[in-house]
MOPAC internal coordinates of N, CA, C and O (Angstrom, degrees):
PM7 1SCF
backbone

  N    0.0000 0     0.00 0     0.00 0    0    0    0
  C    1.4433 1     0.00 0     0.00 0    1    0    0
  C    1.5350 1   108.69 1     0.00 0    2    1    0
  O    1.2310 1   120.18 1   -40.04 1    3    2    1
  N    1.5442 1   117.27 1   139.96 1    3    2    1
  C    1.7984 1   112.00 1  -169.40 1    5    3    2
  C    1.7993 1    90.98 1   -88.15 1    6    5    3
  O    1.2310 1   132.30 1   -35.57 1    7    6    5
  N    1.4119 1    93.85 1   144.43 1    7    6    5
  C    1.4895 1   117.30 1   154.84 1    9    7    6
  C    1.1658 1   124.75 1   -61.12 1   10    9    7
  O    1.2310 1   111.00 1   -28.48 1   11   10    9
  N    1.0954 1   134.55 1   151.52 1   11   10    9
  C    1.2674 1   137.40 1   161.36 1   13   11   10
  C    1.9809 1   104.75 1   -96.28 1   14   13   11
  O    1.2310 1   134.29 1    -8.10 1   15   14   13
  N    1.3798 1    89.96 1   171.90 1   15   14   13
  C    1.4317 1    97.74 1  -178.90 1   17   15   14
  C    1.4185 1   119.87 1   -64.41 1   18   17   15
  O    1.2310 1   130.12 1   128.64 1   19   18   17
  N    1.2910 1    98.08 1   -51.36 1   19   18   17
  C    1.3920 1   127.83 1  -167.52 1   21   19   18
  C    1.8871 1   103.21 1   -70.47 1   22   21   19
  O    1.2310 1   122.67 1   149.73 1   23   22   21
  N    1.3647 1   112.48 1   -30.27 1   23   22   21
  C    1.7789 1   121.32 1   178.95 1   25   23   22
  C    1.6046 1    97.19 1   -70.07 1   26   25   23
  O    1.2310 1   106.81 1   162.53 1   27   26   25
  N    1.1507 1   142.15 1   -17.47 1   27   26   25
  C    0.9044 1   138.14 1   155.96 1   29   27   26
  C    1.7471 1   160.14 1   -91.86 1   30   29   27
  O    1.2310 1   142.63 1  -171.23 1   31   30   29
  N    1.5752 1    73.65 1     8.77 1   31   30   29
  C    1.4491 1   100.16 1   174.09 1   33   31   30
  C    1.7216 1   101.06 1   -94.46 1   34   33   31
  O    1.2310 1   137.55 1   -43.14 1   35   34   33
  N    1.4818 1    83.60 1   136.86 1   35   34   33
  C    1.6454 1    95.04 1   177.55 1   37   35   34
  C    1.8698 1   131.82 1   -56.61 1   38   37   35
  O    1.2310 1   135.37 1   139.31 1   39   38   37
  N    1.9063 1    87.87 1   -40.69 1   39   38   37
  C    1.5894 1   103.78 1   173.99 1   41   39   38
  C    1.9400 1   102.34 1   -59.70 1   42   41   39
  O    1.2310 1   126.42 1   134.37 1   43   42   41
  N    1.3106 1   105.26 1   -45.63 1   43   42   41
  C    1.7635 1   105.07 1  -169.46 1   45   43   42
  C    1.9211 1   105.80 1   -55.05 1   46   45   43
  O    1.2310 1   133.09 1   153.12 1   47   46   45
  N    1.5901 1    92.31 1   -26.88 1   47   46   45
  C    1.7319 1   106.39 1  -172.47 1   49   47   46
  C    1.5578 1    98.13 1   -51.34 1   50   49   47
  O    1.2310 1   129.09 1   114.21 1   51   50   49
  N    1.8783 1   100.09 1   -65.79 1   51   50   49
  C    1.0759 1   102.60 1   175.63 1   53   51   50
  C    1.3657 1   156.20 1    -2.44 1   54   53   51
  O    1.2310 1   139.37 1    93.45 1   55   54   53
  N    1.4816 1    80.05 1   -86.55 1   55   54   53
  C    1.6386 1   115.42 1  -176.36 1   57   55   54
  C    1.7128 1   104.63 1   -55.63 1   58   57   55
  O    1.2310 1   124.40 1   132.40 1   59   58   57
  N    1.4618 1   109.17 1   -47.60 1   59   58   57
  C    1.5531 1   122.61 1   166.65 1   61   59   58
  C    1.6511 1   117.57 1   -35.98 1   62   61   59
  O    1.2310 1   127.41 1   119.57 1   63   62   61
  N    1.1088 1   103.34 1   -60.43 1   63   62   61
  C    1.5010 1   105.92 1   159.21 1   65   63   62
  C    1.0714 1   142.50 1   -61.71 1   66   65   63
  O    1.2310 1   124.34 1   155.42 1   67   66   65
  N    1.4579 1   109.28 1   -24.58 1   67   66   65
  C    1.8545 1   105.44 1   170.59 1   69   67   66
  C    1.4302 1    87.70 1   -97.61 1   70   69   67
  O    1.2310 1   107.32 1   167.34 1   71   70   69
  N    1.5482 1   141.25 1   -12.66 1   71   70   69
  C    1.7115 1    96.78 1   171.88 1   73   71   70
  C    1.8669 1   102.51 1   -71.46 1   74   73   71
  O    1.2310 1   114.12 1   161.74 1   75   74   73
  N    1.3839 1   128.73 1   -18.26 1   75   74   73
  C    1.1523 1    91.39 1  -164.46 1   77   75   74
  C    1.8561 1   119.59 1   -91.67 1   78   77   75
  O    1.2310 1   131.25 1  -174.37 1   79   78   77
  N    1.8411 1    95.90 1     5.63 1   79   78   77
  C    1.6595 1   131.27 1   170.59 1   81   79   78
  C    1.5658 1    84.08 1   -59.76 1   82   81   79
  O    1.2310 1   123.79 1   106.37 1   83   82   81
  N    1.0087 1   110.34 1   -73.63 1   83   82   81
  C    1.9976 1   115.70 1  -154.92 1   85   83   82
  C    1.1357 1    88.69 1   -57.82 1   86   85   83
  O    1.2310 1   101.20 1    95.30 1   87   86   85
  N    1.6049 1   151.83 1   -84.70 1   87   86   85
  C    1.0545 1   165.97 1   -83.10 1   89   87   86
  C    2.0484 1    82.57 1  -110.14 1   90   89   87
  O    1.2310 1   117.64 1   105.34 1   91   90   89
  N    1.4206 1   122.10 1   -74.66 1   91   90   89
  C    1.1592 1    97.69 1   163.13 1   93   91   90
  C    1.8175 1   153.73 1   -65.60 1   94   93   91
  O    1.2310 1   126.13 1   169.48 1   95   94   93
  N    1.4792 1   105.83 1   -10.52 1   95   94   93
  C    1.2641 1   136.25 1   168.81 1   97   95   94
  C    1.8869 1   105.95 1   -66.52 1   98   97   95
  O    1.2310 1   122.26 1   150.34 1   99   98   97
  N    1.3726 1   113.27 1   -29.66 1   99   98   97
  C    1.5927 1   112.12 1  -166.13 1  101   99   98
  C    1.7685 1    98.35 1  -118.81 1  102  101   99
  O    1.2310 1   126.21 1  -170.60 1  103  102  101
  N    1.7497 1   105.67 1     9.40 1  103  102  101
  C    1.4020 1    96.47 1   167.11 1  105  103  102
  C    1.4922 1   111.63 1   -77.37 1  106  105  103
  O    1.2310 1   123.22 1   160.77 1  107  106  105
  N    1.4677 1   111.43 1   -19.23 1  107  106  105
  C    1.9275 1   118.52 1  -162.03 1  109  107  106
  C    1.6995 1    86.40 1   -89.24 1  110  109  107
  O    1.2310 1   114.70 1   171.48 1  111  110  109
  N    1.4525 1   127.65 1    -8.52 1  111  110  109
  C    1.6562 1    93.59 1  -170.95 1  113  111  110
  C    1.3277 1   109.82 1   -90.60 1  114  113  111
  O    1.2310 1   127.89 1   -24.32 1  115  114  113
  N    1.3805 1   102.42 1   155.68 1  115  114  113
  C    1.8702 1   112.95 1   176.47 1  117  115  114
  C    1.7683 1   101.04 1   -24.35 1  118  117  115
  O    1.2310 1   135.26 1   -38.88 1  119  118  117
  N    1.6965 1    88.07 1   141.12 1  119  118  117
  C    1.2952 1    91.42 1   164.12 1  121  119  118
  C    1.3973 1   134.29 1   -76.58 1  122  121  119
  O    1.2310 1   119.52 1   150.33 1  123  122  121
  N    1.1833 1   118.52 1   -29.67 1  123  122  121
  C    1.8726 1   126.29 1   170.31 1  125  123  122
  C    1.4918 1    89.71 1   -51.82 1  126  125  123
  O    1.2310 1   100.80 1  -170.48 1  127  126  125
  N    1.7337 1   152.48 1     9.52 1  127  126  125
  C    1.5598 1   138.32 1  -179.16 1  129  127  126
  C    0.9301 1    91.78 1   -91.18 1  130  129  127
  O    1.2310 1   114.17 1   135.58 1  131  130  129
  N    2.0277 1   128.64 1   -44.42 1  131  130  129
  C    1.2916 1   105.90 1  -149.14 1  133  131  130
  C    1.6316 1   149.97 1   -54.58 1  134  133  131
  O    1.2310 1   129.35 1   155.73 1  135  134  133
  N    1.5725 1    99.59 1   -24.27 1  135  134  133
  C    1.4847 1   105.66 1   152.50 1  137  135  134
  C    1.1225 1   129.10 1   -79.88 1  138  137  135
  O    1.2310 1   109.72 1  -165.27 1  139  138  137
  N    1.3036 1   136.89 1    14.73 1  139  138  137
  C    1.3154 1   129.86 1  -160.30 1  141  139  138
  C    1.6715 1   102.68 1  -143.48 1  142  141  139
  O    1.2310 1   124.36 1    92.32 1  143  142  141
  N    1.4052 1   109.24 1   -87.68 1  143  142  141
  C    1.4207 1   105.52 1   169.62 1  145  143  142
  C    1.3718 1   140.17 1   -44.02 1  146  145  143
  O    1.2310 1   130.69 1   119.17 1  147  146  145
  N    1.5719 1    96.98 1   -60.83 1  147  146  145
  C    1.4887 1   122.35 1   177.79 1  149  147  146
  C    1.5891 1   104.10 1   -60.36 1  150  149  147
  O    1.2310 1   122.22 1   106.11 1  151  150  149
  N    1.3862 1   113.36 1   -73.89 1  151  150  149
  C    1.3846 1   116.50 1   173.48 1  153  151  150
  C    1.8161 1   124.76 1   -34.77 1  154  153  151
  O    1.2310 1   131.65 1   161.60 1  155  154  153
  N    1.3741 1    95.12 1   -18.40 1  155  154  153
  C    1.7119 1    94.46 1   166.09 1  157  155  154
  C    1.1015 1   126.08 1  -101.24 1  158  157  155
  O    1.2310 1   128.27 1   135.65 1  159  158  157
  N    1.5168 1   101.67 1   -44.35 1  159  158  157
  C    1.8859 1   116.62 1   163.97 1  161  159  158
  C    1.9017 1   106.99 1   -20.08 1  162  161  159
  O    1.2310 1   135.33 1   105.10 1  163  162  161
  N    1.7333 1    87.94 1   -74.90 1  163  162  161
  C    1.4119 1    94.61 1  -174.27 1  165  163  162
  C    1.4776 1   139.83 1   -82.56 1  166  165  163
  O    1.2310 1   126.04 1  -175.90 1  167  166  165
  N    1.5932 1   105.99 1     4.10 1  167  166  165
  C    1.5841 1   102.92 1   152.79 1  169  167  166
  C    1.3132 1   123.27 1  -115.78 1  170  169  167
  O    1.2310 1   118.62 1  -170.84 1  171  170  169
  N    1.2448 1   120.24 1     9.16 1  171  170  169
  C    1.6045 1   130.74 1   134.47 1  173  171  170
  C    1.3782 1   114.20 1   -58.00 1  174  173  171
  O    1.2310 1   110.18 1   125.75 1  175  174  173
  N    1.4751 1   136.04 1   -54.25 1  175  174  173
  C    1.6425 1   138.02 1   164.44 1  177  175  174
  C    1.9643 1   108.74 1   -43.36 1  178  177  175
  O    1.2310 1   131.76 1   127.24 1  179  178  177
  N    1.6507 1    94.91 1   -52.76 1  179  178  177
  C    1.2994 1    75.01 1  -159.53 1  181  179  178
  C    1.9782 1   114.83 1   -90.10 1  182  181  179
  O    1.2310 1   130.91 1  -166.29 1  183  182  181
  N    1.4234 1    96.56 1    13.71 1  183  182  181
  C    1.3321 1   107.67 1   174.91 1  185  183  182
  C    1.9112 1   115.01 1   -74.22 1  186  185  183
  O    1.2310 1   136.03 1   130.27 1  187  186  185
  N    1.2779 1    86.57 1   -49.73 1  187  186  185
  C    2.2687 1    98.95 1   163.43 1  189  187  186
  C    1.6853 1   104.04 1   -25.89 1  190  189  187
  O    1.2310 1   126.62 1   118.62 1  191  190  189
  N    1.4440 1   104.87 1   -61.38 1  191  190  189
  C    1.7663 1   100.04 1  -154.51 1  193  191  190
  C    2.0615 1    87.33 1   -87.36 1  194  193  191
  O    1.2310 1   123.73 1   148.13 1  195  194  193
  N    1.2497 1   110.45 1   -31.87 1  195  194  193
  C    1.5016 1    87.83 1  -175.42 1  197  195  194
  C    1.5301 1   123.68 1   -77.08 1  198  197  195
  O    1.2310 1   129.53 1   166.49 1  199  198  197
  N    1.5320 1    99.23 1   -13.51 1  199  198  197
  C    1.8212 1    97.32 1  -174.20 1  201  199  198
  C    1.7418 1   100.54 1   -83.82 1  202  201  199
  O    1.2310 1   125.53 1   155.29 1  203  202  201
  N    1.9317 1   106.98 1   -24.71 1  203  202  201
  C    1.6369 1   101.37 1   179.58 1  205  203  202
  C    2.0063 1   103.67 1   -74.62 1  206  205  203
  O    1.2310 1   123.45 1   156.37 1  207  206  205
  N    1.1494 1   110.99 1   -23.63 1  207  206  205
  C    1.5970 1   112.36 1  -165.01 1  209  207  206
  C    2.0876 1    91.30 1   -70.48 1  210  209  207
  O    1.2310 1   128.43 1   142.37 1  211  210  209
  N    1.6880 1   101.36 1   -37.63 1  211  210  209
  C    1.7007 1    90.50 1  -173.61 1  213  211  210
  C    1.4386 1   104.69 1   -71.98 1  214  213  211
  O    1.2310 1   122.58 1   119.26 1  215  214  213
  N    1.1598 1   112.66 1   -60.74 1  215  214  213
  C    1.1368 1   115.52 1  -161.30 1  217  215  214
  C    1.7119 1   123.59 1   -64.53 1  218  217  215
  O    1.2310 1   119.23 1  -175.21 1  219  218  217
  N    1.1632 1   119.08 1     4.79 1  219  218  217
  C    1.6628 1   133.77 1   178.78 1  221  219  218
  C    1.7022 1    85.84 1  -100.39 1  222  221  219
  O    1.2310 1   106.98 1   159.08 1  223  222  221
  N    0.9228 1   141.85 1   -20.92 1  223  222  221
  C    1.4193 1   147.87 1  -162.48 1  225  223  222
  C    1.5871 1    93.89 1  -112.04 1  226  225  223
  O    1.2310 1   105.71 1  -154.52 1  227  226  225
  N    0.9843 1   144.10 1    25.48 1  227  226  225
  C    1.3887 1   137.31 1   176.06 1  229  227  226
  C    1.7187 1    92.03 1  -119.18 1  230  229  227
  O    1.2310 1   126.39 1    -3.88 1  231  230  229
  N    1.7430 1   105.31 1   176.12 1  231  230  229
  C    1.5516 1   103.13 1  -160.94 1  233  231  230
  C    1.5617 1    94.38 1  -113.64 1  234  233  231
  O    1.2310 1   118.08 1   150.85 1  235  234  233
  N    1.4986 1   121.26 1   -29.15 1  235  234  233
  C    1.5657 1    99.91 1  -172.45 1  237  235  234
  C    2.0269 1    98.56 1  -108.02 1  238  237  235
  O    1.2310 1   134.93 1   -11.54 1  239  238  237
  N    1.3242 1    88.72 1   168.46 1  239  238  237
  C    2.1050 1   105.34 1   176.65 1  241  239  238
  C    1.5242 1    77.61 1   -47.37 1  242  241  239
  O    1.2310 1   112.78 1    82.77 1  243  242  241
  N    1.6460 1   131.23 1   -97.23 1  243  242  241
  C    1.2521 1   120.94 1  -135.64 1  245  243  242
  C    1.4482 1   122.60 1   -83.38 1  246  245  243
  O    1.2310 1   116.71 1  -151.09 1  247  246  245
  N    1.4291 1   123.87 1    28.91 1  247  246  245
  C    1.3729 1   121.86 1   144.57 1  249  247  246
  C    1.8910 1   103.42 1   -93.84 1  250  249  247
  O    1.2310 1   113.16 1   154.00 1  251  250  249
  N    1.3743 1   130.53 1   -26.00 1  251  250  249
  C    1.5889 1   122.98 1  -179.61 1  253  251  250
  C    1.3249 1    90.23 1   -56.73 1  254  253  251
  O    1.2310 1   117.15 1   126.92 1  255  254  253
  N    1.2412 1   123.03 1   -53.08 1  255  254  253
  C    1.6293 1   122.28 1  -153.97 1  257  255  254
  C    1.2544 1   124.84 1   -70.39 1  258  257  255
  O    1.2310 1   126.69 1   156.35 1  259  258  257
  N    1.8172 1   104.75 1   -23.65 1  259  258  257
  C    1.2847 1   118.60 1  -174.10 1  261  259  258
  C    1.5089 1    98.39 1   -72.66 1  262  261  259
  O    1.2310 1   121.59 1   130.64 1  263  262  261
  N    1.8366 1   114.55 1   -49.36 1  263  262  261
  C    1.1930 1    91.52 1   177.80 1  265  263  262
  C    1.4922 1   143.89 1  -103.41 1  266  265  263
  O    1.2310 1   121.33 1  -152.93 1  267  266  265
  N    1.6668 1   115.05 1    27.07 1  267  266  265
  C    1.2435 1   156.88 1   150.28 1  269  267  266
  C    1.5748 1   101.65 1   -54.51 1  270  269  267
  O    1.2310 1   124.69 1   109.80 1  271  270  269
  N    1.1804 1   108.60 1   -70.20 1  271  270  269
  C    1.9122 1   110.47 1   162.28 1  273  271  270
  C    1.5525 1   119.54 1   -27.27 1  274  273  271
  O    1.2310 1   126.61 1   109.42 1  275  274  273
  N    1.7230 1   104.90 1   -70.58 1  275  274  273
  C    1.3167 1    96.57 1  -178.71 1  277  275  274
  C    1.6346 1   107.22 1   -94.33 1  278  277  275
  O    1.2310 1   117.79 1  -122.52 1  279  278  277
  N    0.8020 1   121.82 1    57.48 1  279  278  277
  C    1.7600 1   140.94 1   151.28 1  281  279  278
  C    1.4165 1    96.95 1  -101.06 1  282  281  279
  O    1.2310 1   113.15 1   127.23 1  283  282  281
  N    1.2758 1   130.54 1   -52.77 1  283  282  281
  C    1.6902 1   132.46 1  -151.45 1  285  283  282
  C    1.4628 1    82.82 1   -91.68 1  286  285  283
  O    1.2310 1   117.68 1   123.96 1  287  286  285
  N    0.8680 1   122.02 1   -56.04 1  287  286  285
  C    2.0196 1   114.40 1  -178.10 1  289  287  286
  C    1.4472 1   112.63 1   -30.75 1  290  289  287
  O    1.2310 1   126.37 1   125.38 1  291  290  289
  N    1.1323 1   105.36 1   -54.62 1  291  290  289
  C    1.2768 1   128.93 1  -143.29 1  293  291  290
  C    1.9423 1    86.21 1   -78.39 1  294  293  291
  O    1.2310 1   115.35 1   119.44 1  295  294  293
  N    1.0642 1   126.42 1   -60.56 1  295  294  293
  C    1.4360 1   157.09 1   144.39 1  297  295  294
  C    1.9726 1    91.44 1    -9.50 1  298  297  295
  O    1.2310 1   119.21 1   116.85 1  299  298  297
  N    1.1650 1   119.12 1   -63.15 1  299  298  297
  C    1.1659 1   129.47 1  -159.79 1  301  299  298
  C    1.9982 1    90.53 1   -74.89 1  302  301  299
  O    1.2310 1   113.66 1   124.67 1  303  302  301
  N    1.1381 1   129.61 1   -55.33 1  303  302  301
  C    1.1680 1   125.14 1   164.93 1  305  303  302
  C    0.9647 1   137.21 1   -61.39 1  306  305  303
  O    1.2310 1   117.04 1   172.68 1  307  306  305
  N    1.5891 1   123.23 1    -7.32 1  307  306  305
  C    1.1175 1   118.18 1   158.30 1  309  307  306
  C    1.5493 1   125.19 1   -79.04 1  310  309  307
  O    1.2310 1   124.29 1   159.26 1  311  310  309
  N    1.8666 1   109.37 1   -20.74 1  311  310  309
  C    1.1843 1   120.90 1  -165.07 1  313  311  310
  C    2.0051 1    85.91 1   -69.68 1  314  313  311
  O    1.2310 1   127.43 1   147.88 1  315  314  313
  N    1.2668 1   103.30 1   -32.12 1  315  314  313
  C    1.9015 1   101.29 1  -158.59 1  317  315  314
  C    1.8130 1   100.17 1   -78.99 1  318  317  315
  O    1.2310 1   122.11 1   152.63 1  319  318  317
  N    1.2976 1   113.56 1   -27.37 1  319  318  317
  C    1.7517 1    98.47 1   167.34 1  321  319  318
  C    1.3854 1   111.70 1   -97.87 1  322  321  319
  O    1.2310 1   117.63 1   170.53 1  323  322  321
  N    1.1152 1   122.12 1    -9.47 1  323  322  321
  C    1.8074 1   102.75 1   162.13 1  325  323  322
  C    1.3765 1   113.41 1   -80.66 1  326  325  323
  O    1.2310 1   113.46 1   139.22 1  327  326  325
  N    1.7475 1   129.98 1   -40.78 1  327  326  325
  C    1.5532 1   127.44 1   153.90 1  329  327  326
  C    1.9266 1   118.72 1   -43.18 1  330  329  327
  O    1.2310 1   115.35 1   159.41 1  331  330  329
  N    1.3421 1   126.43 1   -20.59 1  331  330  329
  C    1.1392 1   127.79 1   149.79 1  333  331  330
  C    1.6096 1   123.01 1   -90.26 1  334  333  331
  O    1.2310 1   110.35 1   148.72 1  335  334  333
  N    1.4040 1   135.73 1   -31.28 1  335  334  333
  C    0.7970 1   111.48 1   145.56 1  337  335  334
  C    1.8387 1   138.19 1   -46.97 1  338  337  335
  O    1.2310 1   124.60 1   145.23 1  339  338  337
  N    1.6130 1   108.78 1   -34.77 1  339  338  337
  C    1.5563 1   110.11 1   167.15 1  341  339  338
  C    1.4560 1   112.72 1   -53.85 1  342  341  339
  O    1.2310 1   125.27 1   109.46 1  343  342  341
  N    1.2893 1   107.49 1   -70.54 1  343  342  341
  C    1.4853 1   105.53 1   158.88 1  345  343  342
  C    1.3882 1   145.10 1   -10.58 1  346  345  343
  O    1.2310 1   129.61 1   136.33 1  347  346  345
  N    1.2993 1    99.08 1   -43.67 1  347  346  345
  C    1.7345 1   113.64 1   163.51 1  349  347  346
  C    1.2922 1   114.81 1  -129.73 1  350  349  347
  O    1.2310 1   138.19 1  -125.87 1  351  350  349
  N    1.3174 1    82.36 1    54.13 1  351  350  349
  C    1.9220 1   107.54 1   166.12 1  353  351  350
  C    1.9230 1   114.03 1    32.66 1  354  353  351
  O    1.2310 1   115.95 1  -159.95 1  355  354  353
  N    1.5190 1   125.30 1    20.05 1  355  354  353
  C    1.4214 1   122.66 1  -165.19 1  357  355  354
  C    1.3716 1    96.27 1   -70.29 1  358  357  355
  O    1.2310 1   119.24 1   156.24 1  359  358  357
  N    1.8931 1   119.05 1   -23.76 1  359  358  357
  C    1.8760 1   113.99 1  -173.95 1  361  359  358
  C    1.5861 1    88.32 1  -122.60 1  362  361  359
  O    1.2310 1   120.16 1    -8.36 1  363  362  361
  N    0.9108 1   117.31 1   171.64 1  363  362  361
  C    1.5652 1   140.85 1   136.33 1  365  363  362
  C    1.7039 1   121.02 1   -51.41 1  366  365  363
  O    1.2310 1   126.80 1   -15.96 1  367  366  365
  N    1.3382 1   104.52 1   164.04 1  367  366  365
  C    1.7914 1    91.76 1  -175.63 1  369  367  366
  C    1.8908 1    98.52 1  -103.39 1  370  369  367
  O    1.2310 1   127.35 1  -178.08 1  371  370  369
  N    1.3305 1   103.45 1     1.92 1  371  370  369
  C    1.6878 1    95.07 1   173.47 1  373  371  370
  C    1.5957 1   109.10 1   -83.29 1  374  373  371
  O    1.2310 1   125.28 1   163.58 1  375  374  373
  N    1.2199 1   107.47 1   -16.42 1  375  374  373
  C    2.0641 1   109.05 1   178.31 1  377  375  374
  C    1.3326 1    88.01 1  -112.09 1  378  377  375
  O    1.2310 1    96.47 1   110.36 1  379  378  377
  N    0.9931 1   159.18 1   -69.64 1  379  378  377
  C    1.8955 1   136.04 1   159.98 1  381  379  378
  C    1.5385 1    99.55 1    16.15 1  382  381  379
  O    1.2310 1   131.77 1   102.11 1  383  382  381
  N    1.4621 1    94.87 1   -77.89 1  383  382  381
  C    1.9223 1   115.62 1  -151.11 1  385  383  382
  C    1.7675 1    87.25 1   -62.30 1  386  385  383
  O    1.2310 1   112.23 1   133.32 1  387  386  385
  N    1.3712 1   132.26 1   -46.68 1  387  386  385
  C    1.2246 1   138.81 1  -131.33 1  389  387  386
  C    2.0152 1    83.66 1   -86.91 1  390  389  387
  O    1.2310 1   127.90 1   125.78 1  391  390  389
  N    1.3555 1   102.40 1   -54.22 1  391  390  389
  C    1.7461 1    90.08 1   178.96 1  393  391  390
  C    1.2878 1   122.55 1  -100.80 1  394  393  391
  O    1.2310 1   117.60 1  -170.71 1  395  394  393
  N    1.2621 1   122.17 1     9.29 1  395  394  393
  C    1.1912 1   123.83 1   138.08 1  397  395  394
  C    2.0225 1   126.40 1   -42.32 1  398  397  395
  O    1.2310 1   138.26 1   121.15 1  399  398  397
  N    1.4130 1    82.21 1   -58.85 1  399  398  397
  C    1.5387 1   112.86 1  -161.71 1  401  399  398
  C    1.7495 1    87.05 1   -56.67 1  402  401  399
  O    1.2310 1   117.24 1   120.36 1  403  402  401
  N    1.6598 1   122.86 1   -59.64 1  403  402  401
  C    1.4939 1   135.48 1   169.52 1  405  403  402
  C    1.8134 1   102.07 1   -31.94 1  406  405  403
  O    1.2310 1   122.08 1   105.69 1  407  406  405
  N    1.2348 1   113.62 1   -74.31 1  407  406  405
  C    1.7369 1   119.78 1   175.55 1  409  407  406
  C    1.5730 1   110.00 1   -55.03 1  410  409  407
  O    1.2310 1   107.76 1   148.93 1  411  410  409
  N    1.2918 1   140.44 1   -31.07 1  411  410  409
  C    1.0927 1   113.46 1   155.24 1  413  411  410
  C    1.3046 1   144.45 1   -79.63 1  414  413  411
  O    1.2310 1   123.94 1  -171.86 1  415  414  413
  N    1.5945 1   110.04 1     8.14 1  415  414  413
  C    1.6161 1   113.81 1  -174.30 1  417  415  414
  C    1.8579 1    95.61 1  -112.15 1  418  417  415
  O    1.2310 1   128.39 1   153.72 1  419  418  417
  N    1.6321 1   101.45 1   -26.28 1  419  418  417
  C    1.5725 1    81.26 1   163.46 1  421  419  418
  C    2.0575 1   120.94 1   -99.19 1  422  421  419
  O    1.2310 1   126.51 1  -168.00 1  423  422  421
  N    1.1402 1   105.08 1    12.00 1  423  422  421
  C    1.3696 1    87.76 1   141.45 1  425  423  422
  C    1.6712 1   138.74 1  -101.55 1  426  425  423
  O    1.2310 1   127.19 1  -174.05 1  427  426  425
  N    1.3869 1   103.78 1     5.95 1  427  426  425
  C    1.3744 1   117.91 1   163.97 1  429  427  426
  C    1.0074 1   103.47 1   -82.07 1  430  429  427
  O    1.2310 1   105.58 1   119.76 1  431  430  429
  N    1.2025 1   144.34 1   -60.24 1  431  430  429
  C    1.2836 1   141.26 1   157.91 1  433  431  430
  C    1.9099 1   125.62 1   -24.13 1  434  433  431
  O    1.2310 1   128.57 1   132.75 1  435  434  433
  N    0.9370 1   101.11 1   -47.25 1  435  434  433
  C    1.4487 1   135.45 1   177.86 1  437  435  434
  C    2.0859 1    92.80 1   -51.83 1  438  437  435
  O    1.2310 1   129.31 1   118.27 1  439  438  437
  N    1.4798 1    99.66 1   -61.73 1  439  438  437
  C    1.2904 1   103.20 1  -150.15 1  441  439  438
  C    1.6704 1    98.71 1   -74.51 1  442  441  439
  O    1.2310 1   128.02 1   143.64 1  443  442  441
  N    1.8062 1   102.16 1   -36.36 1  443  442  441
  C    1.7024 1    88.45 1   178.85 1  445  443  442
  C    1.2242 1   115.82 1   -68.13 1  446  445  443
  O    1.2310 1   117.39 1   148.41 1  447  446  445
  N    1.6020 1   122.57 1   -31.59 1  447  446  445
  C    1.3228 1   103.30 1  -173.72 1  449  447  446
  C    1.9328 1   125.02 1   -71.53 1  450  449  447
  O    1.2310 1   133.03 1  -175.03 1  451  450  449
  N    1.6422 1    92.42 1     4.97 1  451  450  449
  C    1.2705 1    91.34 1  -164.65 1  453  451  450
  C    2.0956 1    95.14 1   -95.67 1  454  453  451
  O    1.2310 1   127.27 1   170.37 1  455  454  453
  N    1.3947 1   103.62 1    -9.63 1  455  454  453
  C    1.1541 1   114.55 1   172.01 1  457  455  454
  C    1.5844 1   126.54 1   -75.73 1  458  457  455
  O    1.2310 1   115.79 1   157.93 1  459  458  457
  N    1.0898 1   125.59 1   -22.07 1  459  458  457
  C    1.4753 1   159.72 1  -178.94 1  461  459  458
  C    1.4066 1   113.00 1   -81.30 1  462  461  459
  O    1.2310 1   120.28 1   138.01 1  463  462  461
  N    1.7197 1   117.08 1   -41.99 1  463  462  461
  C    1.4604 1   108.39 1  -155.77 1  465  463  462
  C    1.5578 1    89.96 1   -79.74 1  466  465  463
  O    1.2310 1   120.10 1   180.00 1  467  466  465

């Protein structure tokens, strides 16, 4: 089966993996979240690997970057409903720290590749 460009980038690896971190991490929260919390958690997560999958698929540097940008946005909002989820105790602060720690190495990631294109 052919690769894509973008299946081979390590950050896209990433991001792949913490949606399926969030996706099981926001199965344990209260159910009255699922439209609200959960439902944002996880299309803020799974927006990271889809805005890097479009935007590596675009033809000039400043459309990749534009949507390399809102990959890291998106990245940046997830950090603010899992820090409110801690807040209202839905995780622990050892899986807090643990996908946090995941969201901050792919927005380093995030930022070199946006340095490169």
């Amino acid at each position: 089966m052919y690769e894509f460009y973008f299946e081979k980038l390590e950050v896209w690896k990433n991001a792949r993996t913490l949606n399926k971190d969030v996706y099981l991490l926001t199965s344990k929260f209260p159910k009255e979240e699922l439209f609200a919390i959960v439902s944002q958690l996880r299309r803020a997560t799974s927006s990271i690997s889809a805005n890097i999958a479009e935007g590596m698929s675009r033809e000039t540097s400043k459309e990749k970057k534009r949507f390399l940008n809102i990959a890291y946005a998106s990245a940046m909002e997830v950090i603010s409903f899992l820090t409110l989820s801690l807040d209202l105790e839905f995780l622990n602060e050892v899986k807090y720290r643990d996908i946090r720690s995941k969201i901050e190495h792919i927005t380093n990631q995030l930022r070199a590749l946006s340095k490169t294109v």
